[in-house]
Every structure is written in structure tokens, then in C-alpha cells.
DSSP file (Angstrom, degrees, kcal/mol; ACC not computed):
  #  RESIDUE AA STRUCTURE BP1 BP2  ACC     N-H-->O    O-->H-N    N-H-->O    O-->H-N    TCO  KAPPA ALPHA  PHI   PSI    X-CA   Y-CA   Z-CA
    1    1 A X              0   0    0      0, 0.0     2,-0.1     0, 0.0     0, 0.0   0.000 360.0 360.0 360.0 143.5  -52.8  -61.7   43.8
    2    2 A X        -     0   0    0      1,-0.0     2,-0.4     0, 0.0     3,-0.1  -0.445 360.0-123.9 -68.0 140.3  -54.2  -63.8   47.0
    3    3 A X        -     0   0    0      1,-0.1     4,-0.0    -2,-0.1    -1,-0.0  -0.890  34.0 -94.9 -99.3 143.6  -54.2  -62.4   50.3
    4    4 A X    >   -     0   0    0     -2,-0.4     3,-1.3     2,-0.1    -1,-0.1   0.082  43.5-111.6 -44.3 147.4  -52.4  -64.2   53.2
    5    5 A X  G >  S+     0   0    0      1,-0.2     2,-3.3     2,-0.1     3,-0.5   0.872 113.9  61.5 -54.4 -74.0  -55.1  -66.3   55.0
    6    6 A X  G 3  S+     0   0    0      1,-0.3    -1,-0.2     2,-0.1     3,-0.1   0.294  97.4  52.9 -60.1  18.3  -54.9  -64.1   58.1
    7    7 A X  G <  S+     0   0    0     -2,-3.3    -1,-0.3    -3,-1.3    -2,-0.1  -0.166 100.1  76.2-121.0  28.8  -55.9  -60.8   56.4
    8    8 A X    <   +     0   0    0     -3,-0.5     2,-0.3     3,-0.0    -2,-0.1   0.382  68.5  94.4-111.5  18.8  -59.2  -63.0   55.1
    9    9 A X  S >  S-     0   0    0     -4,-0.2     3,-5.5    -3,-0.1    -4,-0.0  -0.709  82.0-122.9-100.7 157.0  -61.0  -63.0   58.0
   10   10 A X  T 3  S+     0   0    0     -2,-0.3    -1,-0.1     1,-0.3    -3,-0.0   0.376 105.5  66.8 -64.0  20.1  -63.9  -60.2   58.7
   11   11 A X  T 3  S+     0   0    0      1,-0.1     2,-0.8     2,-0.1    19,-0.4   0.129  86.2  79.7-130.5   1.1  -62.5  -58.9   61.9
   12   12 A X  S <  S-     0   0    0     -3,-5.5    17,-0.2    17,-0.1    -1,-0.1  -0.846  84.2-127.2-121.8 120.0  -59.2  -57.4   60.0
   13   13 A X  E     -A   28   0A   0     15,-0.8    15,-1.4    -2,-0.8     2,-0.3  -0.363  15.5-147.3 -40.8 127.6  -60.0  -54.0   58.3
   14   14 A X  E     +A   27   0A   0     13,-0.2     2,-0.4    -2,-0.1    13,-0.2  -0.915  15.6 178.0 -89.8 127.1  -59.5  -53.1   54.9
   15   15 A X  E     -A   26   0A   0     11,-1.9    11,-9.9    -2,-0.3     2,-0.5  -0.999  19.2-144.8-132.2 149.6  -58.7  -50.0   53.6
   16   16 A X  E     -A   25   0A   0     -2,-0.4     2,-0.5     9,-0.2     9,-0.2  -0.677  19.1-169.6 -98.8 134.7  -58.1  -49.2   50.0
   17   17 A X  E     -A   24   0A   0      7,-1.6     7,-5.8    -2,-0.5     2,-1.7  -0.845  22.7-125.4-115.0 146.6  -55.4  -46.5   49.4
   18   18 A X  E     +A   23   0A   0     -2,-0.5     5,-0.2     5,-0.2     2,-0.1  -0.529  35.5 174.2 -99.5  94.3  -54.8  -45.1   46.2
   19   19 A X  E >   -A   22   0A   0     -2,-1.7     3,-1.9     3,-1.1    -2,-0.0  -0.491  52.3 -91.0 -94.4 159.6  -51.0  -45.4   45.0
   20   20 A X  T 3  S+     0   0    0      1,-0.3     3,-0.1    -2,-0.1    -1,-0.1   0.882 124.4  61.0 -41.2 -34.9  -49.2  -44.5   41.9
   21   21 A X  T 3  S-     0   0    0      1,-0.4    -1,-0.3     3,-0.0     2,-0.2   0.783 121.9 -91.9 -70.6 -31.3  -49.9  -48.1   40.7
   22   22 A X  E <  S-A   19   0A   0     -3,-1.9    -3,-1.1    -5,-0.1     2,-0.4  -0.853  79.6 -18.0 138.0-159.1  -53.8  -47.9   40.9
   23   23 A X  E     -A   18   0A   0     -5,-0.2     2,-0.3    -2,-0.2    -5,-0.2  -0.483  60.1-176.0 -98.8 116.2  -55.8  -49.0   44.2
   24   24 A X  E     -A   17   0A   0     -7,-5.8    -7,-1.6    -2,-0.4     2,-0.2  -0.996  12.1-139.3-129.3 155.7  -54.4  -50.9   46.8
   25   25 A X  E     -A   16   0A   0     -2,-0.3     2,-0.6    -9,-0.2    -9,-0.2  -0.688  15.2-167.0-122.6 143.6  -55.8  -52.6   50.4
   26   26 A X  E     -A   15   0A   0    -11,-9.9   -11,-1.9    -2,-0.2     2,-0.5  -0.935  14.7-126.2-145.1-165.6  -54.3  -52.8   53.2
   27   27 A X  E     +A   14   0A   0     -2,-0.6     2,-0.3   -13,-0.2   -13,-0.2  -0.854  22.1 177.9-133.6 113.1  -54.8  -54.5   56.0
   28   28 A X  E     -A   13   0A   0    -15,-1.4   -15,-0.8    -2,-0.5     2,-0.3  -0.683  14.0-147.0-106.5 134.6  -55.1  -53.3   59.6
   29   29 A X        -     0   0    0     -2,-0.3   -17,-0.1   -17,-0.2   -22,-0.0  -0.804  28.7-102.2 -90.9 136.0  -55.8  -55.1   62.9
   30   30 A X        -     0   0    0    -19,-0.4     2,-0.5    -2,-0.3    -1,-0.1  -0.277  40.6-146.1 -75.3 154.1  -57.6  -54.1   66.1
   31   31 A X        -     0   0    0     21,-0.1     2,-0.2    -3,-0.0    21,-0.2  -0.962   2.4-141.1-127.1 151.9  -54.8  -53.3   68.6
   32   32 A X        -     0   0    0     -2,-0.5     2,-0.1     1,-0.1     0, 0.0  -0.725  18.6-132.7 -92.4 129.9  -55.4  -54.2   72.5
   33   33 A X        -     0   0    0     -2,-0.2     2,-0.3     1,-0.1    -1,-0.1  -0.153  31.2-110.7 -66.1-177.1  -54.0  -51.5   74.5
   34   34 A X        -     0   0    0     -2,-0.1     2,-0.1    16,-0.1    -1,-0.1  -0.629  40.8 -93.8-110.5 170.7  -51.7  -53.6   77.5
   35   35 A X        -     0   0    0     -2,-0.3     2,-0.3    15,-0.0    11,-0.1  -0.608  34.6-130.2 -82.7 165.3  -53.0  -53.4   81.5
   36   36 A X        -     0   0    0      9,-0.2     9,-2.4    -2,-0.1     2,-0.3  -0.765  25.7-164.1 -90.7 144.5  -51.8  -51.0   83.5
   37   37 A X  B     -B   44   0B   0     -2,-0.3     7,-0.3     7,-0.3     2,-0.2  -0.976  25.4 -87.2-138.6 173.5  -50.4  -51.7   87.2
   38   38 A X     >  -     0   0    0      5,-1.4     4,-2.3    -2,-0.3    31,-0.2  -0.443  24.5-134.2 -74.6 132.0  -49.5  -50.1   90.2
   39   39 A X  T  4 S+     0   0    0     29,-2.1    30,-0.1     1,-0.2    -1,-0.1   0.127  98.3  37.2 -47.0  -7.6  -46.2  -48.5   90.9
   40   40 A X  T  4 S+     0   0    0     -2,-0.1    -1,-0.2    28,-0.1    29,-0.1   0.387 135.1   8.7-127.8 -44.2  -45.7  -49.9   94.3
   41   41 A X  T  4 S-     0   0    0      2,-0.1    -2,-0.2     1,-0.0    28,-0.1   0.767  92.7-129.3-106.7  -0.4  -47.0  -53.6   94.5
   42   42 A X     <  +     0   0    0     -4,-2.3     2,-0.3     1,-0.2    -3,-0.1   0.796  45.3 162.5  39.1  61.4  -47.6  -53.8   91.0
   43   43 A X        -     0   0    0     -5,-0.2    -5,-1.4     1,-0.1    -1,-0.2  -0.609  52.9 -87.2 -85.6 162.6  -51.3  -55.1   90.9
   44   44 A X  B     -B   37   0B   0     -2,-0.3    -7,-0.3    -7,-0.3     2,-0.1  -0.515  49.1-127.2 -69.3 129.1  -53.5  -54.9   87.9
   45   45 A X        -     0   0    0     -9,-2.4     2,-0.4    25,-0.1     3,-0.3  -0.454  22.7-136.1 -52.9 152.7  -55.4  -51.1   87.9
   46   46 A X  S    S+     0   0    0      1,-0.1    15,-0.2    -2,-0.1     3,-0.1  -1.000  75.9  17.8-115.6 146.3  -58.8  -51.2   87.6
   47   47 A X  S    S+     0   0    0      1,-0.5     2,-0.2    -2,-0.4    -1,-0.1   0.620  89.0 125.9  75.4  32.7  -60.8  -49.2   85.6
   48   48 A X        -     0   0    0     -3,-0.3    -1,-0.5    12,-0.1     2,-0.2  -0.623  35.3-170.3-120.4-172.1  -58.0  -48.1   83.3
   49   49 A X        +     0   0    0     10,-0.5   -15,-0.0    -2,-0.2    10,-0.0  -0.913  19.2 179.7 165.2 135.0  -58.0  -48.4   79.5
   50   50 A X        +     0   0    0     -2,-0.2   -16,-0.1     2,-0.1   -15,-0.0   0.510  41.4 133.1-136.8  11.5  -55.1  -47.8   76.9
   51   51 A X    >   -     0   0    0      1,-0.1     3,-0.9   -18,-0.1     2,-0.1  -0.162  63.5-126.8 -90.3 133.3  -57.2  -48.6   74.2
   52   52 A X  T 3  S+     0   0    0      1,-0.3    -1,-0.1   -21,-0.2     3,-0.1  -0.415  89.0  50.7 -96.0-175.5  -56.2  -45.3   71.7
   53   53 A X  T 3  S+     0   0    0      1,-0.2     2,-0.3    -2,-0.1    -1,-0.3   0.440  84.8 112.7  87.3  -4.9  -59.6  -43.1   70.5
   54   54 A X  S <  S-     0   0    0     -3,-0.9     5,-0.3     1,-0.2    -1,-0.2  -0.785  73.6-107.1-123.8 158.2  -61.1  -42.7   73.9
   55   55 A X     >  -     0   0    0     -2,-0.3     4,-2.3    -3,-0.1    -1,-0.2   0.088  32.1-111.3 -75.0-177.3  -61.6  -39.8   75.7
   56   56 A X  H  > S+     0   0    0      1,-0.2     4,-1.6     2,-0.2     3,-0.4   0.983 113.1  53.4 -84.3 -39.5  -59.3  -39.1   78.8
   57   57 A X  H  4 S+     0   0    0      1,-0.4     3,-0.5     2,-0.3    -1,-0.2   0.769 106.3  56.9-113.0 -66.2  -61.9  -39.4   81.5
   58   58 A X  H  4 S+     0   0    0      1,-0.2    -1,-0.4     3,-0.0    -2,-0.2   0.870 105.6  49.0 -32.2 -65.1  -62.7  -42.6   80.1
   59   59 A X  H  < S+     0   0    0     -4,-2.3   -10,-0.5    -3,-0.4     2,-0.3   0.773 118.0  26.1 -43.2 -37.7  -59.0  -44.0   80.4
   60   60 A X  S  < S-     0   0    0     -4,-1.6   -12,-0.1    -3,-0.5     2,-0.1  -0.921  88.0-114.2-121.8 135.7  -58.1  -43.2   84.1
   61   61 A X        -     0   0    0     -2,-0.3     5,-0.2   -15,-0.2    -3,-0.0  -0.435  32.6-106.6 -56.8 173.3  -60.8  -42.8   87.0
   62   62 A X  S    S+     0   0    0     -2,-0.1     2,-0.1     2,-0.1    -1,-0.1  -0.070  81.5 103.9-100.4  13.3  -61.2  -39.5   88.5
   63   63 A X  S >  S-     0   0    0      1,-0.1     3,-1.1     2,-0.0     2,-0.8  -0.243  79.2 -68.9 -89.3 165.1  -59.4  -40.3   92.0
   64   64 A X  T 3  S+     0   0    0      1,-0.2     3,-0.1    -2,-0.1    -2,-0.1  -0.772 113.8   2.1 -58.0  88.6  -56.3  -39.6   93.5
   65   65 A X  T 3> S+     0   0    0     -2,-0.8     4,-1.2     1,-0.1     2,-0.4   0.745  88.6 171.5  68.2  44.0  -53.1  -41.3   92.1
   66   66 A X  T <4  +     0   0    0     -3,-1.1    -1,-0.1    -5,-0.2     4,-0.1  -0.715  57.4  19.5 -79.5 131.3  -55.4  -42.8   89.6
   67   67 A X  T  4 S+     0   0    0     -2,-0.4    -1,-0.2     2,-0.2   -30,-0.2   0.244 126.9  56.0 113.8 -10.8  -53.4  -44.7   86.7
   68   68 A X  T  4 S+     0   0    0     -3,-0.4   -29,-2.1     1,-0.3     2,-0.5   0.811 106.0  28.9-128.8 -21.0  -50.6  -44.9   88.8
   69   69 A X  S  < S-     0   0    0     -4,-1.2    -1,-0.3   -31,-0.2    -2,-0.2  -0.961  71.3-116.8-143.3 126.1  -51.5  -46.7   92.4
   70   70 A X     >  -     0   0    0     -2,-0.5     4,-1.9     3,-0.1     5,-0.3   0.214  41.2 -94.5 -51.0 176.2  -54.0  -49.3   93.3
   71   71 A X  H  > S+     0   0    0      2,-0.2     4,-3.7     1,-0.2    -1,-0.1   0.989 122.9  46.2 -44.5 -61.7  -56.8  -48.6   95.8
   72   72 A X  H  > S+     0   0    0      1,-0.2     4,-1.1     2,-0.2     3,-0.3   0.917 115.0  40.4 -45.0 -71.6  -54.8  -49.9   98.5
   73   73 A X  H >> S+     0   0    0      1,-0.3     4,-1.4     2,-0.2     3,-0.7   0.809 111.7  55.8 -69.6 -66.1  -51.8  -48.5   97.9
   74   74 A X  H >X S+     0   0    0     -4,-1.9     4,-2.9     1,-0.3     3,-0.7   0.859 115.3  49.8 -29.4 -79.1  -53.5  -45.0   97.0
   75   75 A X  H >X S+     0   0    0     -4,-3.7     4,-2.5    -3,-0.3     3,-1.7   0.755 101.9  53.5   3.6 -89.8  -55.0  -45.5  100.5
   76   76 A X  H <X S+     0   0    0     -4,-1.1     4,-0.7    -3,-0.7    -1,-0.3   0.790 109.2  49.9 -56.4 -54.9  -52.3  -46.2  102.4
   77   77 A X  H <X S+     0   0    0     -4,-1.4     4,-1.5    -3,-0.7    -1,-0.4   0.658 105.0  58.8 -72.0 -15.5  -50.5  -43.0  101.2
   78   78 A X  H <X S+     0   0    0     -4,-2.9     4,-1.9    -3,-1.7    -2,-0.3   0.973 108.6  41.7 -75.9 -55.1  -53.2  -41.0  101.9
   79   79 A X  H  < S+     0   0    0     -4,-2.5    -2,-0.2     2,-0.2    -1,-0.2   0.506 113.6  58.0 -40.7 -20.8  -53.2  -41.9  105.5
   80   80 A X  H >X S+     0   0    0     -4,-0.7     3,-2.7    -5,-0.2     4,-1.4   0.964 106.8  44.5 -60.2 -86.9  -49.5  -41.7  105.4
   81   81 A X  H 3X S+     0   0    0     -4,-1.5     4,-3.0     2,-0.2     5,-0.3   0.800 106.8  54.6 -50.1 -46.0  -49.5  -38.4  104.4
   82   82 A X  H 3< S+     0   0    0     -4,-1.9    -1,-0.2    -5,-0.3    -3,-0.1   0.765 111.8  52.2 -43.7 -25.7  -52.4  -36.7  106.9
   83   83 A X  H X4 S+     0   0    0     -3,-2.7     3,-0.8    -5,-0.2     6,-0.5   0.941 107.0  53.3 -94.7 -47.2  -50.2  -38.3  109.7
   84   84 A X  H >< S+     0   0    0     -4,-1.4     3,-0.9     1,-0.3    -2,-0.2   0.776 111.1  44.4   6.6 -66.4  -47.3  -36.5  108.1
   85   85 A X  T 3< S+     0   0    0     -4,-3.0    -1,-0.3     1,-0.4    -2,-0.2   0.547 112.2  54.2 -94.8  -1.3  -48.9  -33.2  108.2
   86   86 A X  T <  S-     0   0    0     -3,-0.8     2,-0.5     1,-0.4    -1,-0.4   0.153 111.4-113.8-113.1  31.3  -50.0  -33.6  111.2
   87   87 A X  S <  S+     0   0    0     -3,-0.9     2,-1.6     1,-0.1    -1,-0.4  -0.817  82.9 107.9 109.0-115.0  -46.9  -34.4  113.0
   88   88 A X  S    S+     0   0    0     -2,-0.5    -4,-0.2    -3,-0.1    -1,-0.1  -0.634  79.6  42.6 105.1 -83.6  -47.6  -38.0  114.0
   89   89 A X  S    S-     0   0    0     -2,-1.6     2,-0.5    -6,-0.5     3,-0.1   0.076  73.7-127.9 -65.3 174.4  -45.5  -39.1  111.9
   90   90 A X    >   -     0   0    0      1,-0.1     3,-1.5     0, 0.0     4,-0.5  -0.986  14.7-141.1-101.6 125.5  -41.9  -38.8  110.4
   91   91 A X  T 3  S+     0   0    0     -2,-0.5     3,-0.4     1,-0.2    -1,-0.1   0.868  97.5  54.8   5.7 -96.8  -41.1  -38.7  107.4
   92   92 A X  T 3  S+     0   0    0      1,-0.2    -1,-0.2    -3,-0.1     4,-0.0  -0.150 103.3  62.0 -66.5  22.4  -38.2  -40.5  107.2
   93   93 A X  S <  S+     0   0    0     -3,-1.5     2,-0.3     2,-0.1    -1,-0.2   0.032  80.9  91.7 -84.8 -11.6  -40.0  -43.4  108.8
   94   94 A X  S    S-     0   0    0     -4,-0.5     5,-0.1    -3,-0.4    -3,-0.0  -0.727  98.6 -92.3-104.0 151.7  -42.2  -43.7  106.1
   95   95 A X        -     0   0    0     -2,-0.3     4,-0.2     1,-0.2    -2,-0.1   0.097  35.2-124.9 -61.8-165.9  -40.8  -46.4  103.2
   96   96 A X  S    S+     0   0    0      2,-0.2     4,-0.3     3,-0.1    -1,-0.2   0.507 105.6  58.8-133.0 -15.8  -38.8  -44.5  100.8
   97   97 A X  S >> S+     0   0    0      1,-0.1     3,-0.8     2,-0.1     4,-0.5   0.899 110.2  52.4 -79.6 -47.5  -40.8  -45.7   97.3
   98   98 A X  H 3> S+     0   0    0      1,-0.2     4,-1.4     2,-0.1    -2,-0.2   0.685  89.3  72.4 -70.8 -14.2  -44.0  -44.1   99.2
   99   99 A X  H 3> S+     0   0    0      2,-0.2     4,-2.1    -4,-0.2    -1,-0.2   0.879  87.9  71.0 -51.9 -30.7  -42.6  -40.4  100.1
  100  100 A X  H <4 S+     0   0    0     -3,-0.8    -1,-0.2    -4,-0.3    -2,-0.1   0.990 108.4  26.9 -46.4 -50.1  -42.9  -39.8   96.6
  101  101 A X  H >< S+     0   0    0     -4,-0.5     3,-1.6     2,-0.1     4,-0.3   0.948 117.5  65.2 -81.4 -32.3  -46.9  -39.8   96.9
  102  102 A X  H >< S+     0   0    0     -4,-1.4     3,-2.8     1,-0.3    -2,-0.2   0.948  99.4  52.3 -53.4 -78.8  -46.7  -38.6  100.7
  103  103 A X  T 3< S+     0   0    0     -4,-2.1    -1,-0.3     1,-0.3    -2,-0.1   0.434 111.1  44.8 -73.3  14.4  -45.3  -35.5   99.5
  104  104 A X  T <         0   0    0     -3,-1.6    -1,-0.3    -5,-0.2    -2,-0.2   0.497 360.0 360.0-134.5  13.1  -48.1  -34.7   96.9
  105  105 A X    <         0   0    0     -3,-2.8    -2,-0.2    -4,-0.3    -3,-0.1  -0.019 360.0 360.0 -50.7 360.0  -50.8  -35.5   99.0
């Protein structure tokens, strides 16, 4: 039997598996993890990875509300929050999607 063109090019993996029937291939494709973006203004992260096989350290940087908030926005809540704890601020002045990170900074 013929294989579909798109499982004859060299960039889709073959593996043969061994079934009741004798030896059979199949045929696997590279998968692209999708981008990640940020939770408040929803820009593209950088320096994140979803790509599966790679170690965690690899995926996320090593920052603060990395994976989840862009520079700015990581920023912004930090400064938020310092003015917070140091009375400066209110709380309940601060937007109501960003208390989330406030209060874990």
C-alpha cells in the first residue's frame, strides 16, 4: 500500500510498531507549541516556549510573574504593590485585574 503524499516527505517521522498483523509505520509530525501572552494586555511573552521535552527553566524565564505578564505589565505591578505596602497607595484605587499580582508581590 502507498502512503498519502504528506507522510512522504523527510521531515515527518516514521516509526514502525509491531502489531498482531506484522510491522507497521506510522507517521508522526513535529508539533509547534502555541505563544504565550500576557494576562492583562495580552502581548506576546518573550522568552517562553511550550514546545513539550524541554526542561522547565528553559520554558519560562526566571523573573517575577514570568509566563504570565509582560515586562511592562510585571513592572507596573511591582511598583504598584511597593506603593501599597507602603501606604502610598490604596488598594482599592488600584484596577481590579491588577490586585491579583499586587497582593502577591
Amino acid at each position: 500500500m502507498m502512503t498519502v503524499p504528506k507522510n512522504r516527505s523527510n521531515s515527518v517521522r516514521k516509526i514502525k510498531v509491531r502489531g498482531a498483523k506484522g510491522m507497521r509505520i506510522h507517521y508522526r509530525r513535529r508539533v509547534k507549541g502555541t505563544r504565550h501572552y500576557c494576562a492583562l494586555c495580552c502581548a506576546s511573552l518573550a522568552g517562553t516556549s511550550s514546545q513539550k521535552g524541554l526542561a522547565a527553566s528553559k520554558r519560562t524565564p526566571s523573573r517575577k510573574f514570568a509566563g504570565h505578564l509582560c515586562h511592562a505589565c510585571a513592572m507596573q505591578a511591582i511598583k504598584l504593590s511597593a506603593r501599597v505596602s507602603q501606604g502610598i497607595l490604596d488598594i482599592s484605587s488600584v484596577d481590579i485585574q491588577m490586585r491579583k499580582y499586587i497582593s502577591k508581590a
